[in-house]
Every structure is written in structure tokens, then in C-alpha cells.
C-alpha positions, -999 to 999 in steps of 0.1 A, spaced: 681 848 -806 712 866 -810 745 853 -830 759 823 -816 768 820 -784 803 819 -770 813 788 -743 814 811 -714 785 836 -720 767 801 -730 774 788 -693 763 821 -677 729 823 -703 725 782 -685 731 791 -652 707 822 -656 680 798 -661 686 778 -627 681 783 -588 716 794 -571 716 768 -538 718 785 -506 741 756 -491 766 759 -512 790 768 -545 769 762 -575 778 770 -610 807 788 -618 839 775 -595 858 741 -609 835 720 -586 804 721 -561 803 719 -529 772 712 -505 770 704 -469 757 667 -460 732 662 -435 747 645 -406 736 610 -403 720 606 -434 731 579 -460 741 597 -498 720 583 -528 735 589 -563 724 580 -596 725 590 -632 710 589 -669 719 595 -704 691 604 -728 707 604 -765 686 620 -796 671 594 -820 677 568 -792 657 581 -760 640 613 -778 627 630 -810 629 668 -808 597 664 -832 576 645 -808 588 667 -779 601 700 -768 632 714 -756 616 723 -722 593 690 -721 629 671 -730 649 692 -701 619 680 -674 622 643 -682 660 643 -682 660 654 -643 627 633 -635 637 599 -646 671 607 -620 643 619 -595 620 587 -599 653 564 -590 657 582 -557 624 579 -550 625 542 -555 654 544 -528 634 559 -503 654 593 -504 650 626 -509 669 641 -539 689 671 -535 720 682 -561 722 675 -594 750 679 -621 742 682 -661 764 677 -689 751 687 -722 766 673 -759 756 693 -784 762 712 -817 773 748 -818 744 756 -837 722 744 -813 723 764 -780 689 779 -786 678 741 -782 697 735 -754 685 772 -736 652 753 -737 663 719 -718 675 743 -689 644 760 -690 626 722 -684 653 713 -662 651 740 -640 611 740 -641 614 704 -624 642 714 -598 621 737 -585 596 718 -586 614 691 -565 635 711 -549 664 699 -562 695 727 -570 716 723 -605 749 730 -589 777 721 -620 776 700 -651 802 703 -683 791 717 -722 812 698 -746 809 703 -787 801 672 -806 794 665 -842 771 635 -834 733 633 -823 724 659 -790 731 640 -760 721 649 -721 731 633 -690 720 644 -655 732 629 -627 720 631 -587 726 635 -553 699 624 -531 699 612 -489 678 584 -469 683 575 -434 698 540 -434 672 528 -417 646 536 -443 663 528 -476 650 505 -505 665 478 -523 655 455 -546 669 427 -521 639 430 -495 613 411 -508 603 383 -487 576 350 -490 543 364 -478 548 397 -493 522 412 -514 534 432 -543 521 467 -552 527 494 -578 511 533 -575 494 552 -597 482 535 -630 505 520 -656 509 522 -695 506 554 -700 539 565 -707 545 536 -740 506 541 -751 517 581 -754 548 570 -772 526 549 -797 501 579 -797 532 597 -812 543 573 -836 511 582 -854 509 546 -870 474 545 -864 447 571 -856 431 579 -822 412 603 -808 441 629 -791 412 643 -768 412 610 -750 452 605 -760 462 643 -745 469 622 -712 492 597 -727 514 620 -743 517 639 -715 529 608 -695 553 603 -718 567 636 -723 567 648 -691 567 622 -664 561 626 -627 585 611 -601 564 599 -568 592 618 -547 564 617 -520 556 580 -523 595 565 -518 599 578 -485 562 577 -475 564 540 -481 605 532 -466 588 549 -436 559 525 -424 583 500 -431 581 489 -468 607 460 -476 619 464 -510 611 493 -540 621 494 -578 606 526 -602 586 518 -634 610 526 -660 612 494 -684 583 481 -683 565 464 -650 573 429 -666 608 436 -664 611 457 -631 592 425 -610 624 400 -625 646 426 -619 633 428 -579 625 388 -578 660 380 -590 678 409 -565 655 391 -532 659 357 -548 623 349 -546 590 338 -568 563 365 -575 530 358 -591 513 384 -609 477 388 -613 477 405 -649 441 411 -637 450 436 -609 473 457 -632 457 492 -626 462 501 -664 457 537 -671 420 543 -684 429 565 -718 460 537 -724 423 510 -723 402 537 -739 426 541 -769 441 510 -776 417 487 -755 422 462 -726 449 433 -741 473 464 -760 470 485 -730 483 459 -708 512 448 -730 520 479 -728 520 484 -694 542 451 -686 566 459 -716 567 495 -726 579 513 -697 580 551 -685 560 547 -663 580 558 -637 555 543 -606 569 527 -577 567 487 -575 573 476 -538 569 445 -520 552 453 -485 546 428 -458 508 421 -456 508 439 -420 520 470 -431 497 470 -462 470 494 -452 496 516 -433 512 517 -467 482 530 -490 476 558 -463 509 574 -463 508 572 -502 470 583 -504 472 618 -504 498 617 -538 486 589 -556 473 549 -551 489 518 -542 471 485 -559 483 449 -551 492 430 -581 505 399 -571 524 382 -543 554 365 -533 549 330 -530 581 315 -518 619 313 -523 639 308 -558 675 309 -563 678 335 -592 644 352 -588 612 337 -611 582 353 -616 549 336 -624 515 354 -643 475 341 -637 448 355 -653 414 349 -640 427 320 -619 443 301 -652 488 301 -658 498 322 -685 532 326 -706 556 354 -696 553 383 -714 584 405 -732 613 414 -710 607 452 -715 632 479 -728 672 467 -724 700 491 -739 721 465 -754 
């Protein structure tokens, strides 16, 4: 590319790479502005993806890096029930690096229009560290159709779409420490580099009257606590049921592919508890996006959440707690 880029033609060579909104100010005054819709509740949440922490620019491209910045913010609204609308992006990064960063714009605005969300401000600020990218989004539910984690009640079946595992068995597929066959791998690595929000699946499943939602992102392990403590129940989990993703078992076989599943995360599926009534309602409106397999069930209350794992009828140990940042 040219010589290096200036801050302001830097912004402008960004902004040329994203969708102007058609509500509002986007890019280029002091602040956005959109217009709610009226009666609708505001869903916003954010992540921070830092280089050599959260991503190797050797295992993955700029574009592939932009794409998974804006979907792991996409997935969280979805596991609200909402539909995503705005985001903002603030980019730390080198001076020597815009080309790289021309690329994440590229990815980012690849998935925005994708999901038709609209990149509408952000900030570029110089740093001397590691590259680092945080997206943050503006999503709406109706108030009567939003997911929490608190909703899960005794007699609830739990569920989780799509297939699981395939995000950290793409991650170990990268890591190279052993070989594998990448024809059968190509899959993984794709999960893990670009990951797909269910945006259809969250408000399919708020909608026939889902009770409680968490996405997929550390690991289902850690997600079931984390919904199990919120509803202060017990959930027991058939590791049996786990609808592991056939190349994760084809690769690294049945036992890896389903640590991997409970403890590497990624995954970026939606775990719900759904009232056994509602069940078959529920894998219908998901059905033409992905599946929705029962897992376990929620066998009674618990005053801080516990969760419970069989195996072919017999008790087993818990497994790892997943990914935590600290």
C-alpha cells in the first residue's frame, strides 16, 4: 500500500470499508446517533480481543480476525433474545500497522452486513504494546421476550444448538502439536476462525417462550454453572447427549472431543433451559438454522447453582471450569 497513513485519511480509508446507516449519523461527527424503536428494550454488550492473548495474526487473518471480533458481540445478543443493530469499534494498534488493521474492517464489515448490523463510530488510538480490538453493541428485545440466565426452573430440560467442540479442536488443529488430517480438520479451523452467531436462534427461541439462554463461549461446562448459579438451581448433564461436532470426534476421537467441547469454548451455540411443553415448539422455530439437542435437565432447586454429570446412567466428576480471564 501506499506510505503510511495519516489519522484522518486512516479514519476515512476505515469508514470506506463500512455500510453508512440510513437511520442515522455514522462515522465522521463526535458521536452517533440512531433512532430507537419505540417499545423495545436496548441490549448492549462488548469484547476486547488482545494479540498473543485472544489471537495469533499467524493462525488467522486480518479479515477472518475483523469477523470474529463483531460475532462474539453478535452471539451475546443472540443469547439475549435480541436483535443486534449498532456497533462501535476502537482499534489499538501500531502506526506501522494500518494495512493490518484495513483488513479487520474489511472482516468487520463482511459480518455487519451479513447481520445487518451498521459500524456507526469507534476511536484509533497509537500504542506501542500488542494490537488490541474492542467492538462493542447495540442490540433490542421486546421485554417480554428477553433471556437471562435467571430463568431456569425444576422440570426444565436443558438444550444447546448446533454441535459443540469445534471451535477449541480448530484451535488445537492450529497449535500443530500433533498431526491430523486438515481435509477432515478444514471444518474446525473454520469454527474457530470464523464463528457463526445463531442471530436467528435467540429470538426464535425467547419467542415460543424459552425461559432462560447463555451463548457457548467458555466452554459448555462453564456456561451450565454460570446459568445454574444465575437461576439457583441443579442441572444434570448427560455427557452422553453432548452433540459433539463429528470432525472434533473424527480427529481427536470421542473422550478429547468432548473435553473439549465442555472446556474449550468458541463455540458460540446457544444453551437454554426450555420448559418440557414448549420443547418441540422450540426445535421447530430453530429448525430451519440449525438443531436443538437436550442434554440434561434441571432436577430441583440449589442455593448457589450445582451442576451434576452421568454417563451411561453412572455419576461422574466435574470436568474443568472452561476459559476465565483472570
Amino acid at each position: 500500500m501506499p506510505g503510511p497513513l495519516g489519522e484522518f485519511e486512516l479514519i476515512a480509508a476505515l469508514a470506506s470499508r463500512l455500510e453508512a446507516p440510513p437511520d442515522g449519523i455514522g462515522i465522521g461527527d463526535d458521536a452517533a446517533t440512531w433512532h430507537p424503536t419505540p417499545g423495545m428494550l436496548a441490549v448492549a454488550t462488548t469484547d476486547a480481543l488482545v494479540e498473543g492473548i485472544h489471537f495469533r495474526l499467524d493462525w488467522t487473518t486480518p479479515r477472518d480476525l475483523g469477523w470474529k471480533a463483531l460475532a462474539v458481540n453478535l452471539s451475546d445478543v443472540a443469547a439475549m433474545g435480541a436483535h443486534p443493530r449498532h456497533a462501535l469499534v476502537t482499534v489499538a494498534m501500531a502506526p506501522d500497522r494500518a494495512d493490518v488493521v484495513l483488513g479487520i474492517y474489511e472482516g468487520i464489515g463482511e459480518c455487519a452486513r451479513a447481520a445487518g448490523v451498521y459500524v456507526v463510530g469507534g476511536d484509533t488510538v497509537r500504542t506501542t504494546g500488542p494490537l488490541a480490538l474492542t467492538v462493542a453493541l447495540y442490540g433490542e428485545v421486546h421485554p417480554d421476550r428477553l433471556l437471562r440466565r435467571a430463568g431456569a426452573k425444576p422440570g426444565d430440560v436443558v438444550a444447546v444448538t448446533g454441535a459443540v467442540g469445534a471451535a477449541a479442536a480448530g484451535l488445537r488443529v492450529l497449535a500443530g502439536d500433533e498431526p491430523v488430517d486438515l481435509s477432515v480438520a478444514a471444518p474446525l479451523v473454520r469454527a474457530h476462525v470464523r464463528p457463526q452467531a445463531r442471530l436467528h436462534a435467540g429470538p426464535a427461541l425467547a419467542a415460543v417462550g424459552v425461559r432462560a439462554g447463555i451463548d457457548v463461549s467458555d466452554g459448555v461446562a462453564s456456561e451450565v454453572m454460570h446459568l445454574a448459579r444465575a437461576s439457583g438451581v441443579e442441572v444434570e448433564i448427560d455427557l452422553c447427549q453432548l452433540p459433539l461436532h463429528p470432525a472434533a470426534v473424527a480427529t481427536f476421537g470421542m473422550v478429547q472431543a468432548r473435553d473439549l467441547a465442555l472446556t474449550g469454548g468458541e463455540d458460540y451455540e446457544l444453551l437454554v433451559a426450555v420448559a418440557p411443553g414448549v420443547l418441540g415448539v422450540a426445535q421447530a422455530a430453530v429448525a430451519p438454522h440449525t438443531g436443538l439437542t437436550v442434554i440434561g435437565r434441571v432436577t430441583g432447586l440449589a442455593a448457589g447453582g450445582r451442576v451434576r454429570y452421568v454417563a451411561n446412567g453412572d455419576a461422574l466428576g466435574a470436568p474443568g471450569t472452561g476459559y476465565v480471564a483472570f
